[in-house]
PARO-765114 format. One record per residue (C-alpha): x negated, y, z negated. Coordinates in steps of 0.001 Angstrom, whole numbers, plus 524288, in hexadecimal, padded with zeros to 5 digits. Example, Ala and Ser with C-alpha at 12.3 -4.5 7.8 and 13.67 -1.06 7.14 Angstrom:
BEGIN
7CFF47EE6C7E188;7CA9A7FBDC7E41C;
//
This chain:
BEGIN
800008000080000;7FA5B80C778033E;7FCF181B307FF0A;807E38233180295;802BC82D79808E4;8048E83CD8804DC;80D0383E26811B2;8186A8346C80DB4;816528366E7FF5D;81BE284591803A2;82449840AE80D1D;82A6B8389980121;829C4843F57F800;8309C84D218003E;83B43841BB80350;83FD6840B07F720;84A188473C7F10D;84B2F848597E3AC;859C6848E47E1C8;8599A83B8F7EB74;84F9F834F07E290;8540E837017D5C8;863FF835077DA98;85FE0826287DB51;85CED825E17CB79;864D7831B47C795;873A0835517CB15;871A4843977CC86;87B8B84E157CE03;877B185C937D235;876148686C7C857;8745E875FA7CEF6;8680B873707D91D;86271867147D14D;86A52859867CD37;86A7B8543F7C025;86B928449E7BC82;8697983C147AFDF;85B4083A237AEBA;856F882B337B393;84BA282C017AAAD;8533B82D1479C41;8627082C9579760;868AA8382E797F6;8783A83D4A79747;876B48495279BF2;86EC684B087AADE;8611A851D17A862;85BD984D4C7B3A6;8576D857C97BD7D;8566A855AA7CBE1;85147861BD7D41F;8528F85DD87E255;84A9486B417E66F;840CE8699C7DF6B;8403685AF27E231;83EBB857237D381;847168500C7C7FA;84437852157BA9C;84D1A84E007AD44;84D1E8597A7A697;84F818508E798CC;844EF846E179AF6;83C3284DDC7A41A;83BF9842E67ADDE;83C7B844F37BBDA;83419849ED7C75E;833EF848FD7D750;83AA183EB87DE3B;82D428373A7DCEE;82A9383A857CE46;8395B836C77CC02;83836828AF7D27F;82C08825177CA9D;83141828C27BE71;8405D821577C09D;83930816467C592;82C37816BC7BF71;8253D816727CB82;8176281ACD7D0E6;816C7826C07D8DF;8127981ED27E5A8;81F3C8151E7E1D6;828CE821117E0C7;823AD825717EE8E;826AA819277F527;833FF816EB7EEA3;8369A824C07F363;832088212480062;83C72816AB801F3;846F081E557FBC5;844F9828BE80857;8400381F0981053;830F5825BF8124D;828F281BD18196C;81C6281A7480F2A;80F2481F0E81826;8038781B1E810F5;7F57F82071810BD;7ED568163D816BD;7E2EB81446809DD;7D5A6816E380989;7CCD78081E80A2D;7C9A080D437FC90;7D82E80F677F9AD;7DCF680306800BF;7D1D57FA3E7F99F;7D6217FF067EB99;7E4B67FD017EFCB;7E1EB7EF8C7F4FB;7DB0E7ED327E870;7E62B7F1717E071;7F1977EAD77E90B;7E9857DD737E7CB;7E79C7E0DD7D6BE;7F6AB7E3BC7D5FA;7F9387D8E47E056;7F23D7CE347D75D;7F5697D2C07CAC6;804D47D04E7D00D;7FF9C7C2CA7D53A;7FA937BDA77C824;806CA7C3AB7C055;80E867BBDF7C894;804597AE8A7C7DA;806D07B04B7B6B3;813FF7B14D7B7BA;815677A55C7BE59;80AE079DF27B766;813487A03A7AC2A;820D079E2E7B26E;81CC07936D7BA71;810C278B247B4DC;810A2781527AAE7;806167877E7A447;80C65794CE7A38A;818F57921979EE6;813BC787F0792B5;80A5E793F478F85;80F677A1FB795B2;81BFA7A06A79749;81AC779B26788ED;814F97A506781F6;81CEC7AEBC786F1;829B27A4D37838C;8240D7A4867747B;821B97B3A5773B4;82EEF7B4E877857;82EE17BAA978530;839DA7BA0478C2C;83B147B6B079CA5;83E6D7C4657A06C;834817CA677991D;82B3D7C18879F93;82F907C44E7AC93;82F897D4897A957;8211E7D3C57A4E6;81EF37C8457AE6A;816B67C0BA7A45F;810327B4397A7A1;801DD7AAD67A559;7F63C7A79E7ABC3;7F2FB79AE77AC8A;7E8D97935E7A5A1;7E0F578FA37B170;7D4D8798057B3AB;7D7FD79AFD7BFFD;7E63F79A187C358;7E8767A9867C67F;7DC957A8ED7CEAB;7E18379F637D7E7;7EE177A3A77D89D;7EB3E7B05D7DCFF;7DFA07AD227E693;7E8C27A3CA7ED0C;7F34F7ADE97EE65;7E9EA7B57A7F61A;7E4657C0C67EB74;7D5C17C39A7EA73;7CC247BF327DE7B;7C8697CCA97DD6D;7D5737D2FA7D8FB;7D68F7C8467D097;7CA347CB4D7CA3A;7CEFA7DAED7CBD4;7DB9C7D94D7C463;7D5567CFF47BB4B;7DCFC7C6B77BB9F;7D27C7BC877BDEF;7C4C47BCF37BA67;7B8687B6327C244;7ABB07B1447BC0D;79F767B0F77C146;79F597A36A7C66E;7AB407A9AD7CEB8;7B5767A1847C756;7C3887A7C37C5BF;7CB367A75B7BAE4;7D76E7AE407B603;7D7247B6F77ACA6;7E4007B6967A5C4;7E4097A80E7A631;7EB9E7A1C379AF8;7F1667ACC3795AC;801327B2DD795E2;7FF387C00B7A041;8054B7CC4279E2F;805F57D47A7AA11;803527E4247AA62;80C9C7EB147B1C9;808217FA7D7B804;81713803677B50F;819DD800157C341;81BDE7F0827C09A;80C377ED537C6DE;805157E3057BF56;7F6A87E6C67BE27;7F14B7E1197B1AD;7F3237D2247A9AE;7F44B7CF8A79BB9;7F1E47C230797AD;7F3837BBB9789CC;7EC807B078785BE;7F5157A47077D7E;7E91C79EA577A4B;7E5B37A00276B34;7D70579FFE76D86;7D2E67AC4476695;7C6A27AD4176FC5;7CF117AE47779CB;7D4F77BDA977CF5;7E4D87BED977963;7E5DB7C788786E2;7DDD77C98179194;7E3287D4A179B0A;7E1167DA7A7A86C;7D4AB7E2447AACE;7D5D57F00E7AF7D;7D59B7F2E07BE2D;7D9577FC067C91A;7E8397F7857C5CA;7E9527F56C7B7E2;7E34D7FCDD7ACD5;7E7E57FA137A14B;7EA19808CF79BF1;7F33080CBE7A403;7FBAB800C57A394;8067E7FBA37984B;80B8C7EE72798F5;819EB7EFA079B49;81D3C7FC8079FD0;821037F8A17ADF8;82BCE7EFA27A66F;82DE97FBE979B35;82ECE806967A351;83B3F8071C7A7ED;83FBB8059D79827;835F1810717936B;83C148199379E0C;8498D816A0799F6;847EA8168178B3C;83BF88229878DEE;8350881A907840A;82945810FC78463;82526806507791A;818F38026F777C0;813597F5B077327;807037EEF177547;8064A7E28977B5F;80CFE7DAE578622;816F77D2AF77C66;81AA87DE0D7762D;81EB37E36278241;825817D6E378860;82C307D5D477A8A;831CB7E21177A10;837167E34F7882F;83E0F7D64C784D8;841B87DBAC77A84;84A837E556781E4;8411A7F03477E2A;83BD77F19278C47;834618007778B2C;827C67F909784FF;819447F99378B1C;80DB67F3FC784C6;7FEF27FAA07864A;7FA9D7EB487865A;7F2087EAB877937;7E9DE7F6EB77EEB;7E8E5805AB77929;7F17680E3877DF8;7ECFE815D7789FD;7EFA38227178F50;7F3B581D1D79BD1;7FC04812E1793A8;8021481E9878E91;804AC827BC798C3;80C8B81A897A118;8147B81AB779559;817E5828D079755;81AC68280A7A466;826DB820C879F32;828CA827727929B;8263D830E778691;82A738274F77C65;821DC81C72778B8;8237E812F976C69;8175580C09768FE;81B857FF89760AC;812B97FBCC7577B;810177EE9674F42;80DC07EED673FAB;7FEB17EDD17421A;7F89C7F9F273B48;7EB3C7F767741BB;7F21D7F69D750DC;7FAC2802C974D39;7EE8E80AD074BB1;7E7AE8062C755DD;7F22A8098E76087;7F4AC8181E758C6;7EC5281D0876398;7F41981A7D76E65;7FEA6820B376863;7F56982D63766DF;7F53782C1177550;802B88294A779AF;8052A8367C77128;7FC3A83E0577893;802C08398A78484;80EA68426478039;8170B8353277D3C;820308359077254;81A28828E27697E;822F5820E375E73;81D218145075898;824388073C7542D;81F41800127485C;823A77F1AA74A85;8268C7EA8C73EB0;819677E10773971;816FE7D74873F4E;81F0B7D96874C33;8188F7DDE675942;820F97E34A76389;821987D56D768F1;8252C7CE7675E7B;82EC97D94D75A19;834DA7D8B67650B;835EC7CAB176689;83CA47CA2A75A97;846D97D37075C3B;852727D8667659D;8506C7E2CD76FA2;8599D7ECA4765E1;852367E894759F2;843EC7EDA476162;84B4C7F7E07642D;852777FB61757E8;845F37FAD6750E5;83D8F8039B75A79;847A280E0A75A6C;8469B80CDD74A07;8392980C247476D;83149811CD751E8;82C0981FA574E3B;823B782C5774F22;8164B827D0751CB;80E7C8342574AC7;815E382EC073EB2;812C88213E74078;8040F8252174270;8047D82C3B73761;808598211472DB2;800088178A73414;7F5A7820C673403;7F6648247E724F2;7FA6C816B0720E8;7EE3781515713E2;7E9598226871433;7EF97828BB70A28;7E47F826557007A;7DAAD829CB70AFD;7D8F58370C70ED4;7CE428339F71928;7D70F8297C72109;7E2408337F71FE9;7DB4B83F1172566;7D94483523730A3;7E59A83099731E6;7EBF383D4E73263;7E026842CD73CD3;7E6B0835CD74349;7F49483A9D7446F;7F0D08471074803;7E89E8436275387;7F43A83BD47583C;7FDE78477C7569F;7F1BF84FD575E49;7F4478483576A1B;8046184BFA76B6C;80538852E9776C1;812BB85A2777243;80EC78650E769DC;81BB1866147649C;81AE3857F176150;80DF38587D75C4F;811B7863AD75377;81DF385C2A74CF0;811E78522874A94;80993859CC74392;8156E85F1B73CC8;81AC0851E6736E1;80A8A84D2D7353F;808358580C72CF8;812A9854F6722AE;8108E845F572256;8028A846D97221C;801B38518571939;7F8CF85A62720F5;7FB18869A67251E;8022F868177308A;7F70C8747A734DD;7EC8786C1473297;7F20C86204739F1;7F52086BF074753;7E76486F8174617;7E1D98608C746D4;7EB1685E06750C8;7E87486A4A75991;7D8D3866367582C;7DC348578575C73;7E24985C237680D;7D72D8663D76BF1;7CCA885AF376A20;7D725850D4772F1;7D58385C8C77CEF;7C8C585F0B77C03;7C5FE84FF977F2D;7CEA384F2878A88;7C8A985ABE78E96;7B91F8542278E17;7C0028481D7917E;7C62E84F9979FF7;7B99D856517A1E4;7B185848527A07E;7B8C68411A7A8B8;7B9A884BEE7B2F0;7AB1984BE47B1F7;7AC6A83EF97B2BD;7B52B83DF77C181;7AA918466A7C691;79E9F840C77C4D6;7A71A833307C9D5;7A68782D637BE6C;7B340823B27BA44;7BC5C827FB7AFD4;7BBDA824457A292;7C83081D137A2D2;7C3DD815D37AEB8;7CE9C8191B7B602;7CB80820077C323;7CC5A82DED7C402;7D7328356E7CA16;7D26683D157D67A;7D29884AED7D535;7D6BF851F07DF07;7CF9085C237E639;7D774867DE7E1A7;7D7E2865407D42F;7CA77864557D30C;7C9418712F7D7E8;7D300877407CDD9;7CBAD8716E7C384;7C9A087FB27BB0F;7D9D9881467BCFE;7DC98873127B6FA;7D62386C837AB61;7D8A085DB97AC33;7DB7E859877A032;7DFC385FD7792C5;7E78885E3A7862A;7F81F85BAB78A45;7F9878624877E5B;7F24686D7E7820D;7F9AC87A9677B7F;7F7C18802A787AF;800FF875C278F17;80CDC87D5378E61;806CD887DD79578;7FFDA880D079ECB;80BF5879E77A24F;813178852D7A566;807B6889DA7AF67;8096B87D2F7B595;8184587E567B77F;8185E88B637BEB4;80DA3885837C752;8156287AD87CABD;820DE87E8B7CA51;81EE388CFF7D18D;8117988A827D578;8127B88EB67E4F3;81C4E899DA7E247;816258A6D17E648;811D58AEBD7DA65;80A588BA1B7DECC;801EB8BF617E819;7F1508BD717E5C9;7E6EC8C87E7EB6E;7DAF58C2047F122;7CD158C6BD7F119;7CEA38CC3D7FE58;7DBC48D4037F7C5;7E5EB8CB5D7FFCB;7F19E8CA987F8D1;7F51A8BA127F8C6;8017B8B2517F297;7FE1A8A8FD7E655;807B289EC97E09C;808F889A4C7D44F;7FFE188FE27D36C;7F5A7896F07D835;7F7788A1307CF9C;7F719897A37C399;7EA14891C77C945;7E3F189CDD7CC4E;7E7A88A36C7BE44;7E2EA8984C7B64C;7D6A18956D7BEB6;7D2788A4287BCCF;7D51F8A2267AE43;7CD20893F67AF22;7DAD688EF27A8B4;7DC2F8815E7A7B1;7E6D8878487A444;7E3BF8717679780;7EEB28661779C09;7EA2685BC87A63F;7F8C7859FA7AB48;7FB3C867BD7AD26;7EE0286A707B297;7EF0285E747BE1A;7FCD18617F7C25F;7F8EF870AA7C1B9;7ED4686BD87CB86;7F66A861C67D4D0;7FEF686DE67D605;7F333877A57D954;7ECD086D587E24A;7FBFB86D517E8B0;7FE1D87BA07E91A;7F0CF87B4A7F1A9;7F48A870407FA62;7FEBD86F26804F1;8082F87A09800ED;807028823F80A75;8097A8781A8156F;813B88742A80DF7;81B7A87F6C80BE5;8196A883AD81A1D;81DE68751F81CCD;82B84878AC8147D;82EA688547817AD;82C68883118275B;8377A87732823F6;840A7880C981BEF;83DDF88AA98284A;843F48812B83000;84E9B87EFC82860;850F888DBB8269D;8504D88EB6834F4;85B3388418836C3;865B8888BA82B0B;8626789634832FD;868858908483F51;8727E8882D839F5;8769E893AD83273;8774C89D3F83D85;87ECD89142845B7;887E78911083A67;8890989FD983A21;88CBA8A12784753;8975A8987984822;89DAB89CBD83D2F;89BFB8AC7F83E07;8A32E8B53584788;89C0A8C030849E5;88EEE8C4F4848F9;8913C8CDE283C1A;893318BFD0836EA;888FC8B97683D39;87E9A8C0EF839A2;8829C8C2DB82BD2;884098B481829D8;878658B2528302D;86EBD8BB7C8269E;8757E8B46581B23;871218A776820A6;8624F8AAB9822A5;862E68B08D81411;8672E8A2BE80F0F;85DDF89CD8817D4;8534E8A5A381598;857458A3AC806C6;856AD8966F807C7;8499B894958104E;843A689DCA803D7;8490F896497FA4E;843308899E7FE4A;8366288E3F800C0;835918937E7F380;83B93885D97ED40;8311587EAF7F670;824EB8887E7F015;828FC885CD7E20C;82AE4878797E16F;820208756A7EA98;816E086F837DF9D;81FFF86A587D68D;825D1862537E25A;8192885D3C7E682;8156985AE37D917;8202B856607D3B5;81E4E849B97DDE0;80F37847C87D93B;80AC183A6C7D822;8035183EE37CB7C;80C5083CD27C0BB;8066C848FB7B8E2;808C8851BD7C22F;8171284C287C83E;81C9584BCD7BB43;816988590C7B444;81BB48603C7C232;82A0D859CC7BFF2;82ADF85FFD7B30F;8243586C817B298;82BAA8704E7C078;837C886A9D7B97E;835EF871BB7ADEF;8401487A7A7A9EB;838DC886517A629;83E478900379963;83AEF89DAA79A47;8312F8A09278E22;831698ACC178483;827748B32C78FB8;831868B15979A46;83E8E8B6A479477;83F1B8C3CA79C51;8418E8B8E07A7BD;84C518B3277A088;855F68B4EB7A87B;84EEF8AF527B51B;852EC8A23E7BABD;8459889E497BFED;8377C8A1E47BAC8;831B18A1E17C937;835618AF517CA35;82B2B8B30E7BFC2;8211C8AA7A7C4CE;817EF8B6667C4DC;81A308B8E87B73B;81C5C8AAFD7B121;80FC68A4887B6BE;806F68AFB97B0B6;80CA28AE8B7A52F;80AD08A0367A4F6;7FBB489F867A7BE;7FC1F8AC7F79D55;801DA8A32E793E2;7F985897917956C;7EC878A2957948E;7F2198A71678825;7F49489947783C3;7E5798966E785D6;7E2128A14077EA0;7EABF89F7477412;7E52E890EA77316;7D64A896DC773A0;7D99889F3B76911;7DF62895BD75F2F;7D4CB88C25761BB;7C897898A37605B;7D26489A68751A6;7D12088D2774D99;7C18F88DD975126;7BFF98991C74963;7C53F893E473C9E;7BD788875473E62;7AF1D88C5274118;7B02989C337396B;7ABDF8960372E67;7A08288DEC73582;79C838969174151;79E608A5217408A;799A28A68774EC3;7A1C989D447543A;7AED18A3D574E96;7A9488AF4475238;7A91E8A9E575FFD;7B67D8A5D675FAB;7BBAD8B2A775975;7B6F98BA237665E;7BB148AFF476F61;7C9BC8AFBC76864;7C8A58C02076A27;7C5E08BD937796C;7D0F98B4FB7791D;7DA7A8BF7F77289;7D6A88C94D77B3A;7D9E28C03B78532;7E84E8BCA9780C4;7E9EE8CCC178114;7E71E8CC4878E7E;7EF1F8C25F79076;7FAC88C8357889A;7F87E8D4077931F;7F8F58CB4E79F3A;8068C8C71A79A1F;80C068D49779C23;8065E8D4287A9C7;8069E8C6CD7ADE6;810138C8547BB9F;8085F8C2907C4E2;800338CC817CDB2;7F59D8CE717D744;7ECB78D63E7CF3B;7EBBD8CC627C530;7EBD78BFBF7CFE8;7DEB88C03A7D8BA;7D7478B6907DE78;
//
């Protein structure tokens, strides 16, 4: 299978209508321009759901779900991007033209196809060694029979055995035609140096590893044996189709569940999984006896903001996993935790009682998991002050890593009475924590950007995304990565919705060195304001969709607004002659006629105007909105959704419909907000400095007492600017 090319990937885009898409899922009915439906992606009485047909986009203005036609079909049926483009295809019958790949393209694609190609051989070879054999149903078939698996559950997760024989996979799959190598690639068999095969799951139950799209690409396999010396499971190695941090066993069967109930459990191993699911309790995914990963994690929120982790009554494993949790917090997902009673494990909890039972008792006893930390945390400390300080620097390094300030600050709140501890003291630790988390991911951007040029492999091992060409050169603009929970986020965000969602609207006129007077846009304004300020943004997200829509603004726009408006021409040409046809067969006399006539080319003219301007501001929240980067598609969805409230600043325009009108005045004022915001920041940190080195250093607060009086001087300034800040060409020149 090759790649769709650009060419039928925009014929596809521009086929499909948004209102045609979503009436498949959604029975929508219209509402002034728009239509409105119950959302398909939670319950809901009352329609929230929001389908623009303009500007090409649906959004649910409850649960924020939504996006392009694209965007919409891989989020109602958890598709890939290059899956949501074909089933569009076939919906408006677009014949798929693929690029013809590269030999180093097509060899890595054969390679893969022939990986993904065995992988579904051998799944298929254990499920009927254990269906079919002897062998596999006194032993597989068995095992599973005595831990109480059920058929269908077998079936769902496809579970079956590799047979005792050294060999048996080998054979099987060299005589169906597949090569020793991609056995040896998918390791699924190994080879010694005597050039003898043998399989490597051989004698044990297998578990396969689904990808969310239902692809197996990885093998667990459990020994029955009760030779210590021998290991309980032996899994798939890594390779260019599994890796085993980005994968959870049982999503592709939990998804659907998680997306309905918009809530994930998680568990640890493969039986607790198949347990639960039979169960009845079918939104469960396992991270397979591994840490938690961030790419673990950010699957998960692809689905969902609500995760329950369920825990056994083993102090020692509870601590051990509390990092993950740390993580799935700093992921922005809202974490509760599920102490199972002792001695039970998911598994054997489950097995033992009814689907409403699990269920009665999660919705009982699982809880908050800052106060579950915090009594496992301070569980024998109360006689030991050491352990508690620790403890407590513990909890608040956890509540350091909550994106949601407002969150975060309820935290600190309810911390500061349980523990004990001023609830000031406690702000100031966490404030620090999260300036040293920056700091890192700061040194930790800038190394491994250091690290892409000089050709070197990422840390991670996984292979580097390629940069492109104009994002490399807008490097001072964008910083790459930052703290989420940046205090300057709000302001940056608002920057970034102007630009996309105004950013090739006209907004003034720019003199050149040679003193010609030139028109400027939005975006370029922005750019050109925060390069000459060496501005950055401090979040990655905003920065690389801030860059996608730069590198867009610079592309193809003006062929493709000639392209539209020499099509609307044409159209205004031909409602111009059908309404002079119209005209003259219905007027009388030329009084009439020509009246009439002026009256039409005033709608048409209208009309012709009108589009063009609806074409040039939703130009790159369109485009965008379609990406086949999920950061940018689904930050462009919501920011150029976003329904914007006037602020204190803004209520002499109070009685405006639109802010585009003020454009000149309301983008200013944005960058003028995010300068004073950096200032502001500057100048809190320089206080803090002062206290902690006056006593220490006299020359280095003296330092820091001049640079905070540059700073004042420069929020004056500032404060002047924002009595002048209308857009002009004095202060605009290149």
């Amino acid at each position: 299978m090759g790649r769709i090319d650009d060419a039928t990937v925009q014929r596809i885009l521009d086929a499909a209508d948004i209102v045609d898409v979503v009436s498949d899922y959604v029975k929508l009915r219209r509402r002034g321009s728009g239509f409105i439906g119950l959302c398909p992606f939670h319950n809901e009485r009352t329609p929230s759901f929001s389908v623009s047909k303009t500007k090409g986009i649906c959004r649910c203005f409850s649960c924020g779900k939504g996006g392009s036609p694209v965007g919409f079909i891989m989020e109602v049926e958890q598709m890939t991007y290059p899956e949501a483009l074909r089933l569009l295809a076939r919906k408006y019958n677009i014949e798929i033209e693929e690029r013809e790949l590269s030999a180093e393209e097509r060899e890595a694609a054969t390679e893969r196809e022939s990986m993904m190609a065995i992988n579904e051989f051998a799944m298929q070879h254990f499920e009927r060694n254990m269906l079919k054999t002897t062998e596999g149903q006194n032993i597989g078939l068995s095992y599973f029979r005595e831990r109480g698996i059920n058929d269908a559950m077998i079936k769902r997760f496809h579970l079956g055995y590799s047979m005792e024989q050294r060999d048996a996979l080998y054979k099987a799959a060299v005589a169906a035609g597949f090569k020793g190598e991609y056995l040896l690639k998918t390791s699924l068999c190994l080879q010694n140096e005597r050039g003898e095969w043998r399989d490597r799951f051989r004698g044990r139950v297998i578990f396969p590893v689904f990808t969310v799209s239902g692809k197996v690409v990885a093998f667990g396999g459990r020994t029955l044996r009760k030779d210590k010396e021998v290991a309980k499971y032996v899994n798939s190695s890594e390779s260019i189709i599994y890796s085993k941090s980005r994968e959870l066993y049982g999503l592709y069967q939990a998804k659907p569940e998680i997306v309905r109930k918009d809530k994930c459990i998680l568990v640890e191993g493969y039986m607790d999984v198949i347990s639960m699911h039979q169960a009845g309790i079918q939104n469960v995914v396992a991270s397979s006896g591994t840490s938690l990963t961030e790419g673990q994690i950010r699957l998960i929120h692809r689905f969902t903001e609500n995760v329950t982790v369920i825990y056994d009554s083993d102090p020692a494993g509870i601590k051990a996993s509390l990092r993950g949790i740390d993580m799935l917090l700093a992921e922005g997902l809202m974490i509760k935790v599920l102490l199972l009673p002792d001695g039970d494990d998911p598994d054997s909890f489950a097995q033992s009682h009814s689907a409403s039972e699990v269920e009665e008792y999660i919705a009982a006893n699982e809880g908050d998991f800052i106060k579950f930390k915090t009594r496992i945390m301070l569980e024998g400390t109360e006689n030991d002050p050491i352990s508690r300080s620790r403890a407590i620097n513990d909890i608040v390094r956890t509540i350091s890593v909550i994106p949601d300030p407002m969150l975060r600050t309820m935290y600190i709140g309810e911390c500061s009475r349980t523990l004990g501890v001023s609830e000031n003291l406690l702000t100031l630790q966490v404030e620090k924590l999260m300036a040293e988390a920056a700091e890192r991911r700061a040194a930790d951007e800038q190394r491994e950007r250091l690290r892409r040029q000089a050709g070197i492999a990422s840390v991670d091992n996984h292979p580097p995304q390629a940069e492109p060409q104009q994002q490399r050169q807008e490097a001072p603009v964008v910083r790459t990565e930052a703290a989420k929970s940046s205090p300057l986020a709000p302001y940056e965000r608002e920057i970034l919705r102007y630009a996309l969602r105004y950013g090739m609207l006209y907004l003034g006129d720019v003199v050149d060195v040679d003193g010609e007077v030139k028109p400027f846009n939005v975006i370029e304004y922005i750019v050109h304001e925060m390069a000459e300020d060496e501005i950055c943004f401090t979040s990655a997200e905003f920065g690389h969709v801030f860059n996608e829509a730069v590198r867009l603004s610079r592309g193809d726009w003006q062929n493709d607004l000639a392209r539209f408006t020499e099509r609307q021409e044409q159209q205004r040409q031909q409602a111009m002659a059908d309404g002079i046809e119209r005209i003259r067969q219905e007027c009388t006399d030329l009084a009439s006629i020509q009246k009439a006539e002026k009256v039409l080319k005033e709608r048409v003219d209208a009309e012709f105007d009108e589009s063009i301007d609806t074409y040039t501001t939703e130009y790159l929240g369109r485009i965008l909105a379609s990406s086949a980067d999920d950061t940018v598609r689904t930050l462009t969805v919501d920011l150029v959704n976003e329904k914007h409230k006037l602020s204190k600043i803004h209520t002499k325009y109070a009685h405006m419909e639109t802010e585009r009108d003020h454009l000149n005045d309301l983008v200013p004022m944005a960058l003028y907000n995010l300068k004073a915001a950096m200032i502001e920041l500057r100048i809190c940190e320089i206080q803090v400095r002062i206290k902690e080195v006056q006593a220490t250093s006299i020359d280095e607060a003296l330092a820091l007492m001049r640079e905070q009086k540059d700073l004042e001087a420069m929020k004056v300034e500032l404060a002047r600017y924002l009595g002048e800040r209308t857009i002009s060409q004095r202060r605009f020149r290149r």
